[in-house]
C-alpha positions as CSV (number, residue, x, y, z in Angstrom):
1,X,13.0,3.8,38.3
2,X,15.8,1.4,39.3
3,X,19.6,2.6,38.8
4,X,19.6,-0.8,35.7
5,X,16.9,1.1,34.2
6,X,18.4,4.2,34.0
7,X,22.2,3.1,33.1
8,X,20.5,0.8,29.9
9,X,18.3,3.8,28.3
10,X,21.7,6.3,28.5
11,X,23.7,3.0,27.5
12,X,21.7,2.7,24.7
13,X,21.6,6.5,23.4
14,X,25.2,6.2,23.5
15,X,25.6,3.2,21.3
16,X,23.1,5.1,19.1
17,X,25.0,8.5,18.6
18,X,28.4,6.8,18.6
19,X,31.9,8.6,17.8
20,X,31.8,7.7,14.4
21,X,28.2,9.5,14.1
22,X,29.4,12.7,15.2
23,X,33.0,12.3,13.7
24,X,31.9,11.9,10.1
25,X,29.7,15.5,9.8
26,X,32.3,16.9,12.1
27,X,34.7,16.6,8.9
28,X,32.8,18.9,6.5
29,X,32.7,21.6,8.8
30,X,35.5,24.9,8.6
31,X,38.5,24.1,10.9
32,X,41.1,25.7,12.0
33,X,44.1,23.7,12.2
34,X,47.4,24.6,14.0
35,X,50.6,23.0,13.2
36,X,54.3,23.5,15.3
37,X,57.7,22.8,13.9
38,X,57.7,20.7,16.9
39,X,54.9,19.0,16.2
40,X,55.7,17.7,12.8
41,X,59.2,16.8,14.0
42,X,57.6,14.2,16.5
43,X,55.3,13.2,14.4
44,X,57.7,12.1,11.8
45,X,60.0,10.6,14.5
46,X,56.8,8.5,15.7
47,X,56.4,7.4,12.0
48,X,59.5,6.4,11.3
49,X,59.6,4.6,14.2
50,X,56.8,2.1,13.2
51,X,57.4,2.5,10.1
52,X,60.6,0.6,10.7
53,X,59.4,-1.8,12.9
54,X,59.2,-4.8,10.7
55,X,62.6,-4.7,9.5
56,X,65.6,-6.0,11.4
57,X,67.9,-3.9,13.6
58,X,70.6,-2.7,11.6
59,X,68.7,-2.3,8.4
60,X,67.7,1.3,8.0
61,X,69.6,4.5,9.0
62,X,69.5,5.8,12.7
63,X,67.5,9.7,12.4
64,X,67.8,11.5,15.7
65,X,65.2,13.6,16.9
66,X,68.0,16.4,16.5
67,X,67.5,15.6,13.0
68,X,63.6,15.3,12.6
69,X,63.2,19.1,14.3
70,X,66.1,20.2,11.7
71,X,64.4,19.0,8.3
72,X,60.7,19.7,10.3
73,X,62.0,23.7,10.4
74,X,62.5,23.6,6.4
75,X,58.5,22.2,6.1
76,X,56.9,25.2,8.1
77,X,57.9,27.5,5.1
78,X,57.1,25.3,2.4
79,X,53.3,25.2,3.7
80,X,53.6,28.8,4.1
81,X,54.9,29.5,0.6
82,X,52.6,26.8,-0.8
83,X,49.1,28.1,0.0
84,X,49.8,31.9,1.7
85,X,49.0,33.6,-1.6
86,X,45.4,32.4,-1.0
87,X,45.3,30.3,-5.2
88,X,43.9,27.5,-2.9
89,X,40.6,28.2,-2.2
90,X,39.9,25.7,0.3
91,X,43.3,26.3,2.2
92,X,44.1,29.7,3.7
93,X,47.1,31.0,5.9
94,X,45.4,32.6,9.0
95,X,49.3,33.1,10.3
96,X,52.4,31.8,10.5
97,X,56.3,32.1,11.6
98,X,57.9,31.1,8.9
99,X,60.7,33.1,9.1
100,X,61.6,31.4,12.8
101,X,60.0,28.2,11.1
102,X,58.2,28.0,14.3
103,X,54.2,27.2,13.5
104,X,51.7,27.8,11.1
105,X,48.3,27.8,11.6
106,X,45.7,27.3,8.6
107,X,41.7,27.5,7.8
108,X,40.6,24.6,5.5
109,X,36.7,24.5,4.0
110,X,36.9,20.9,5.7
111,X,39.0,18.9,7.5
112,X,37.9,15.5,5.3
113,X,40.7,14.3,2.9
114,X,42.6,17.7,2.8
115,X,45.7,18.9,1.3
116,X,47.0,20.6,4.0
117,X,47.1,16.9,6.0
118,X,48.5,15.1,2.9
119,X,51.3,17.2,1.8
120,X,52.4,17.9,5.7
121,X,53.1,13.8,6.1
122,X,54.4,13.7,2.4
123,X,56.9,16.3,3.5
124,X,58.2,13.5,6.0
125,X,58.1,10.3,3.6
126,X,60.1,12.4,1.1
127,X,62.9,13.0,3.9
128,X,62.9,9.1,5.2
129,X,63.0,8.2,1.8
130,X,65.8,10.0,0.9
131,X,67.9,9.5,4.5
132,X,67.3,5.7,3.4
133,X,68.4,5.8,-0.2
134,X,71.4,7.9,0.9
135,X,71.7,4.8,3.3
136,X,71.4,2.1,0.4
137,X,68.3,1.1,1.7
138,X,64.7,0.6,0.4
139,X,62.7,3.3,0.6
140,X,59.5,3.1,2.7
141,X,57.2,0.2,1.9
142,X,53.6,0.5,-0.1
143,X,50.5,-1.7,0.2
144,X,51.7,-4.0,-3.1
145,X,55.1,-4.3,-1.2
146,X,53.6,-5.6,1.8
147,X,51.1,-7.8,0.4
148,X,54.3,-9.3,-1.6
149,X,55.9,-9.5,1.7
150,X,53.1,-11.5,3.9
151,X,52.8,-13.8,1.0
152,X,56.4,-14.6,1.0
153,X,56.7,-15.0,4.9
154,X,52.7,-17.0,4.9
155,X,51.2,-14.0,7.0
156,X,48.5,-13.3,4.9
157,X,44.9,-13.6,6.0
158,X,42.0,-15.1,4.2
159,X,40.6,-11.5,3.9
160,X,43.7,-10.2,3.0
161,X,44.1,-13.0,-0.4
162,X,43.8,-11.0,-3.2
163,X,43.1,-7.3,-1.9
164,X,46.1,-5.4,-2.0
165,X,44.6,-2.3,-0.9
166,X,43.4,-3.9,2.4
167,X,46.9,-3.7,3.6
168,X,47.5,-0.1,2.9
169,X,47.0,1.1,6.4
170,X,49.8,-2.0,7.5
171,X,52.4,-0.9,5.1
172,X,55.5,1.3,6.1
173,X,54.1,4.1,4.2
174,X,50.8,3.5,6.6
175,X,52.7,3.5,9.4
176,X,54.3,6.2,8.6
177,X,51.5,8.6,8.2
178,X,49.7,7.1,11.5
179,X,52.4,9.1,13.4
180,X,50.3,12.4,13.1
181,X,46.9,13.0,15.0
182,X,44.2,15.2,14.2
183,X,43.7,16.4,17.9
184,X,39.9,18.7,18.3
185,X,40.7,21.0,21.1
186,X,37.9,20.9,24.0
187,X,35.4,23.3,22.8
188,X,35.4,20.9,19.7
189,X,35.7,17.4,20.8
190,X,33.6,14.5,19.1
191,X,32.9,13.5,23.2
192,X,31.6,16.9,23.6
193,X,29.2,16.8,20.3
194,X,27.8,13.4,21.3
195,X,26.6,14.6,25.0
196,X,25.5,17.5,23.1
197,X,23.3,15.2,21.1
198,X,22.3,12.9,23.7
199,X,20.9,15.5,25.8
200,X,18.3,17.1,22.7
201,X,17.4,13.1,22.3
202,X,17.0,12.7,26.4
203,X,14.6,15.7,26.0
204,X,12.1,14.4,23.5
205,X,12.1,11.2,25.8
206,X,11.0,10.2,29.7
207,X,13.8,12.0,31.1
208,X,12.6,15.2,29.3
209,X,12.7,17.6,32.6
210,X,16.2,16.6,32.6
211,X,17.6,19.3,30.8
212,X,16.1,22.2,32.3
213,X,17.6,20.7,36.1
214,X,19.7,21.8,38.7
215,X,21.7,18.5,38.0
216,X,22.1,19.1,34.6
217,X,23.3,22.4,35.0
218,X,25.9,21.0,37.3
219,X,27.3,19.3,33.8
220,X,27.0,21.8,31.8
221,X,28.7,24.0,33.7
222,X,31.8,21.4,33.5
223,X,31.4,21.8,29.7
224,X,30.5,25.7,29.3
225,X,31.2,25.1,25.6
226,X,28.2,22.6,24.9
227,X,26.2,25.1,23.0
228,X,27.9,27.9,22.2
229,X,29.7,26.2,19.0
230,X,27.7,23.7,18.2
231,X,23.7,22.8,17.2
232,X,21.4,19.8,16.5
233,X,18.4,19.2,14.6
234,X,16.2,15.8,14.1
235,X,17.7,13.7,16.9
236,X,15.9,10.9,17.4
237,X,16.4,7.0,17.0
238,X,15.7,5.2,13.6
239,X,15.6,1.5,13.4
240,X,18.6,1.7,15.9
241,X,20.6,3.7,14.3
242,X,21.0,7.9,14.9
243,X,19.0,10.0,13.1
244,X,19.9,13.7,13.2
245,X,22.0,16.3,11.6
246,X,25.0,18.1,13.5
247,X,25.2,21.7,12.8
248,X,27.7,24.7,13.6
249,X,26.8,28.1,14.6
250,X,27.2,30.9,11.9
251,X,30.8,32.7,11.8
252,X,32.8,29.4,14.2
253,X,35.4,27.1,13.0
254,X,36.0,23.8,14.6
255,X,39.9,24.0,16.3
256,X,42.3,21.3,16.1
257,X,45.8,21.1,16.5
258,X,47.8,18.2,14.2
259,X,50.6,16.7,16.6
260,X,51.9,13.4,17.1
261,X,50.2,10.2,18.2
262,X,51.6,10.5,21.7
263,X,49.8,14.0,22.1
264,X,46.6,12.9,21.1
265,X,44.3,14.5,23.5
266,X,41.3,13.2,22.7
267,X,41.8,10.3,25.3
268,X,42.3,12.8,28.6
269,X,39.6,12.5,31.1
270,X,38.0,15.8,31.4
271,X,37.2,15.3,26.7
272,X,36.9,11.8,26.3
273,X,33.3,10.6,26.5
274,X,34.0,7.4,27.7
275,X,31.4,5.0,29.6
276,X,29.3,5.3,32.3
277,X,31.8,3.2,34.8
278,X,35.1,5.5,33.5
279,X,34.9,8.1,36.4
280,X,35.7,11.2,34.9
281,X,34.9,10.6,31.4
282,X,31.8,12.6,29.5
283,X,29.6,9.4,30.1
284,X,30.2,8.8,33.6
285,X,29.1,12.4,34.4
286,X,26.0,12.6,32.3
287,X,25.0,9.3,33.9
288,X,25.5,10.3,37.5
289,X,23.6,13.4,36.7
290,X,20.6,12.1,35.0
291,X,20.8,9.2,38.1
292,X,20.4,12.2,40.7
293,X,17.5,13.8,38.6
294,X,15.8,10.5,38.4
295,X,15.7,10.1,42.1
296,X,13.6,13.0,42.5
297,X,11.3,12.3,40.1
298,X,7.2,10.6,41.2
299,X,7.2,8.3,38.5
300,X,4.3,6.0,39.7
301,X,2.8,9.4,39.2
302,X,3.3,9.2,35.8
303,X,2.7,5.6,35.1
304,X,0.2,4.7,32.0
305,X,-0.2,8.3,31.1
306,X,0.3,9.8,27.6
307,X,3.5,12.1,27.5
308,X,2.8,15.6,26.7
309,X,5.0,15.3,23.2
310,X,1.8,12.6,22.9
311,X,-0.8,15.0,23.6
312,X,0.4,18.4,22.1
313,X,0.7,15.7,18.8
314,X,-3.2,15.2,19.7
315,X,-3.9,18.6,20.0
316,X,-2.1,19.4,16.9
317,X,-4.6,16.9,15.1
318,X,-7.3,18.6,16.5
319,X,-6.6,22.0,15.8
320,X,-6.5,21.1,11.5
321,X,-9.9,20.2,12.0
322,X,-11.0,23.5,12.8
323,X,-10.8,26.9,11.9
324,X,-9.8,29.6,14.9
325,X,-11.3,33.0,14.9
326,X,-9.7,36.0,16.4
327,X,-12.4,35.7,19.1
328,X,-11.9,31.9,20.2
329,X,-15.4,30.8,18.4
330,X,-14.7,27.9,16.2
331,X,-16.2,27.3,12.6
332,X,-17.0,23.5,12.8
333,X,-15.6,21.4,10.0
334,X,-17.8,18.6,9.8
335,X,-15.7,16.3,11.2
336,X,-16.0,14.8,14.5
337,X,-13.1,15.8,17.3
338,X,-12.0,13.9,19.7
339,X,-11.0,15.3,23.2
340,X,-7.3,14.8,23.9
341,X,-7.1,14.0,28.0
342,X,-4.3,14.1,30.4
343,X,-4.3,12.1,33.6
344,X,-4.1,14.2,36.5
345,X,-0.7,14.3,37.8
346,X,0.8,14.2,41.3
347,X,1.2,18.0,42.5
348,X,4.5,17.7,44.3
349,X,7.5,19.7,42.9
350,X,9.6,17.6,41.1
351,X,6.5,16.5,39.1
352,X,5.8,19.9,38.2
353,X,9.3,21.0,36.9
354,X,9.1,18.0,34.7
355,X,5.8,18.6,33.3
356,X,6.9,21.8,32.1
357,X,9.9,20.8,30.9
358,X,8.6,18.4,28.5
359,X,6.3,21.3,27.4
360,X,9.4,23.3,26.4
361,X,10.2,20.3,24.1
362,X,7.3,20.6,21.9
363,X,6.6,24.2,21.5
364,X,9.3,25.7,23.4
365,X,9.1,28.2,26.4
366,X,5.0,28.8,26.1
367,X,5.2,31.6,28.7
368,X,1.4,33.0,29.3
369,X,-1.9,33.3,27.5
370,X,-4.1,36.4,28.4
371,X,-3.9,37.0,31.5
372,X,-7.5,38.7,32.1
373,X,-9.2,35.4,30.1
374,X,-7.2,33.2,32.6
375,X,-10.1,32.3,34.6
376,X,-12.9,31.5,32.6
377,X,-13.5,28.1,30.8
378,X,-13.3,30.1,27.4
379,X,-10.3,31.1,28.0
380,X,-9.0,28.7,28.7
381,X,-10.7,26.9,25.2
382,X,-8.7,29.7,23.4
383,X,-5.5,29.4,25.4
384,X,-5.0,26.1,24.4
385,X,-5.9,26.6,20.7
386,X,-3.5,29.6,20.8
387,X,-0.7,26.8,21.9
388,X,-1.6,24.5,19.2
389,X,-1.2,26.8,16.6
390,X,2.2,27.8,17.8
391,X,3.4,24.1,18.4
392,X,2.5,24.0,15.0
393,X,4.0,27.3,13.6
394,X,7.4,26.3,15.5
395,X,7.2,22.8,14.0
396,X,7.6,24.5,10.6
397,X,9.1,27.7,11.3
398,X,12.9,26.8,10.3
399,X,12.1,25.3,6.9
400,X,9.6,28.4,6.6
401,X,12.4,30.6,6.9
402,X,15.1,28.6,5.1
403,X,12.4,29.0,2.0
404,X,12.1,32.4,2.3
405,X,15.5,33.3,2.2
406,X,17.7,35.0,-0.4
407,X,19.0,38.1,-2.0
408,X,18.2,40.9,-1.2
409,X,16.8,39.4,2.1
410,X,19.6,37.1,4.3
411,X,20.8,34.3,2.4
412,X,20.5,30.5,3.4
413,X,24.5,29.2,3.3
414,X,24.7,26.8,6.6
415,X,20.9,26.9,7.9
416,X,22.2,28.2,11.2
417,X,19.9,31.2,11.1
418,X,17.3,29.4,10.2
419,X,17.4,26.7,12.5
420,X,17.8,29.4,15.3
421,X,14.2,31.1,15.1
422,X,12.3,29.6,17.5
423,X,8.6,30.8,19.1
424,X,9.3,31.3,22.7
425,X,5.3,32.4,24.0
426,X,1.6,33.5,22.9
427,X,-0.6,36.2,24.4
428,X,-3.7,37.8,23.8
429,X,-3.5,41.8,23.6
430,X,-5.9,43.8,26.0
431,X,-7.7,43.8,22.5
432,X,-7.9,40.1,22.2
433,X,-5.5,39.6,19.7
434,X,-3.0,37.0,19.6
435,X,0.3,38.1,20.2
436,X,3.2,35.5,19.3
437,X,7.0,36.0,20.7
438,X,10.0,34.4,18.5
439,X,13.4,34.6,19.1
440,X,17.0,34.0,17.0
441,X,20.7,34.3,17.2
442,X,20.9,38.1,18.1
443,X,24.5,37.4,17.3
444,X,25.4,37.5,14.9
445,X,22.3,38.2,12.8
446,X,21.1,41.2,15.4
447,X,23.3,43.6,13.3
448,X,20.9,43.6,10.2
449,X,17.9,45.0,12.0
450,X,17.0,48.4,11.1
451,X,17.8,51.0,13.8
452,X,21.1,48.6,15.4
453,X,24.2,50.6,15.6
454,X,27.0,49.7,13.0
455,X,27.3,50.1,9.0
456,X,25.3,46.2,8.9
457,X,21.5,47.9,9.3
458,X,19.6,47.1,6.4
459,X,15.5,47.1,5.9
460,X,15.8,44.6,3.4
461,X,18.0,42.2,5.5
462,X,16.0,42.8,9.0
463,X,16.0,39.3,10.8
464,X,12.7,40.6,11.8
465,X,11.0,40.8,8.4
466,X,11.6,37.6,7.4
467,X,10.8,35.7,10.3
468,X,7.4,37.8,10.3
469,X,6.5,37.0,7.1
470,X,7.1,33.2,7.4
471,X,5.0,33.1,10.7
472,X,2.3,34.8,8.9
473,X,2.5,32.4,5.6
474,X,2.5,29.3,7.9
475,X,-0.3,30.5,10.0
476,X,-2.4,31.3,6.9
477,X,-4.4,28.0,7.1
478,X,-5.9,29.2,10.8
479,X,-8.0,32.0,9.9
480,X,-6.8,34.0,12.8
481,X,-7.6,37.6,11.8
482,X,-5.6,40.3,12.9
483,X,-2.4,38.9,15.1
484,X,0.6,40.2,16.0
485,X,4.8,38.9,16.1
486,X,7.5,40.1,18.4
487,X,10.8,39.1,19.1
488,X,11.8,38.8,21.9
């Protein structure tokens, strides 16, 4: 696979899970939001500076930055005063100096459209406005003003002609708020969230062995945040377009600082995701990764062969025409079934790690099936039908589980649990019975189990029981007799 090749399918992912993608869910998650006296006195400085920029020299007052920290150390305690008592459900005080007017540092339910934002910049408008009225001078400028103004002076566009609002954004008042930044720290930048996106899509697709690489590991390693905050369900490409869902791991808050435009940190190297040409942006690292785990890769080998996604779908198909018995025997349907073949694949190394990798992507981590049946063409025949059914349980496990939730058992509130039970393996029991192995976020969910340390035990709320009893629900359809579930 040439270098072109490789550079247009990441090219393309990226267009398709662009920033604004992963910006827009990003909003509706809990942040945390920190805020310093310094901070909102640059910002308003910044503001007022553009603010100001269509008027002549000599026509508005001269506010030092002396001036900005001074009136920026009387808004730290207003926030405080204005939401600390918690009547604001959506905006809480985590902590604050207030009485050295230094920071403040707040949890909003989301970060789209709130308050906090809003009153923080119209702290600074009220101050310009009165420094400029003390100075006999307009205040600060709305849309309808500058619309009035562009027609006057002839600047006004064709799109512009008759939609007032469209200059909102271009008015002093605009400019003004455009001097603060909503900056995500690193373990919660939208560059971040997008690689973290990109590499679930790469692993449904040709480069699915990716992922579970030395060379990816490499990346991750630069990025040891990747997972721990965030998750992603659905991602795939529809009509061009992401398809997908962004999630956030039970108990986490997105961080971000709101500082001035000049401190907007979302542009520095080592966050930014960039392109594949900007050396040391996300993209060109993910690229020059996937290009190193490319070369190594047989691909002639491959050539004209169904991918194993393909043929686990195949064997899926199969497996609803029959009926499975705890002994392997099947109950014919009727129906005719059609074999599902693989091509036989080069042996060498590489070839191997990416055959199981792109196992892992449809029913992950299938680790063994019966060990003392191994040999034999029977079981074999059972082996595999053992793997279909749990490809087919994991398929539906999370929405299983979300069902099944609710008082007294764990309650559904984000879908993080849910989306974190996953069935990691199958084996037969020296009896013969199937065995299947699941897993979940031990934390923080681990606490609920019966016989964990802590006050949190409950028999009701055990993780276990509920994942046990959606496994069993789902695999009612497979007449499989007595099986067994363990996690793992």
């Amino acid at each position: 696979m040439s270098d072109a090749q490789v550079k247009k399918d990441l090219q393309e992912m990226i267009d398709v899970f662009a920033d604004a993608w992963a910006r827009g869910p990003m909003s509706e998650f809990r942040h945390k939001v920190s805020l310093t006296v310094e901070d909102q006195a640059a910002s308003m400085a910044r503001g007022y500076k553009d603010a100001m920029s269509t008027r002549k020299k000599g026509q508005y007052p001269t506010i030092s930055a002396d001036d900005f920290l001074k009136e920026a150390k009387k808004h730290i305690p207003k926030m405080y005063n204005k939401w600390h008592t918690g009547s604001d459900p959506d905006i809480t005080v985590i902590k604050a100096q207030s009485d050295k007017n230094k920071y403040i540092v707040v949890s909003l339910k989301s970060e789209a459209n709130s308050d906090f934002f809003v009153y923080a910049k119209q702290l600074g408008i009220d101050y310009v406005n009165d420094r400029l009225r003390k100075s006999k001078r307009a205040g600060l400028g709305d849309a309808d003003k500058e619309y009035k103004r562009r027609e006057a002076t002839g600047e006004l566009t064709t799109k512009q002609e008759g939609n007032v609002g469209y200059l909102a954004r271009a008015s002093e008042v605009g400019k003004f708020k455009s001097g603060w930044n909503k900056a995500h720290r690193e373990d919660s930048t939208v560059g971040t969230v997008r690689l973290l996106a990109i590499t679930d899509y790469l692993s449904k697709t040709k480069y699915s062995g990716f992922v579970d690489s030395g060379q990816f590991k490499t990346l991750r390693n630069r990025y040891p945040g990747l997972k721990a905050k965030f998750t992603t369900t659905g991602m795939r490409k529809s009509k061009g377009k992401a398809a997908g869902k962004i999630a956030i791991r039970e108990g986490m808050t997105v961080n971000m600082d709101f500082v001035p435009t000049s401190k907007n940190f979302s542009g520095s190297e080592i966050r930014d995701f960039g392109t594949v040409t900007k050396k040391g942006s996300i993209a060109y690292y993910l690229y020059h990764a996937l290009l190193r785990w490319v070369k190594t890769q047989d691909w002639k080998g491959k050539k004209g062969s169904d991918t194993v996604e393909q043929a686990s779908r195949k064997l899926a198909r199969t497996a609803v025409l029959t009926t499975l018995t705890k002994n392997g025997k099947r109950r014919n349907t009727g129906a005719k079934i059609q074999e599902v073949k693989r091509p036989k694949k080069n042996k060498s190394k590489s070839v191997g790690k990416a055959q199981k990798s792109s196992v892992r992507s449809v029913a992950p981590a299938v680790k063994t099936v019966s060990a003392t049946r191994r040999g034999t063409s029977a079981g074999n025949q059972q082996g595999a039908s053992l793997y279909t059914v749990m490809a087919m349980i994991s398929e539906k496990l999370p929405q299983t589980v979300r069902k099944n939730m609710g008082a007294p058992r764990l309650e559904n509130q984000t879908g993080t649990f849910a989306n974190s039970v996953k069935m990691t393996d199958v084996i037969q029991t020296p009896q013969g019975y199937p065995s299947f192995g699941y897993t979940y976020a031990k934390e923080p969910y681990q606490v609920y189990e019966t016989g964990s340390s802590g006050n949190w035990s409950s028999s009701e709320r055990d993780p276990r029981k509920l994942i046990d009893a959606s496994i069993r629900e789902i695999a009612a359809g497979f007449a499989l007799g007595r099986f067994y579930t363990r996690r793992e």
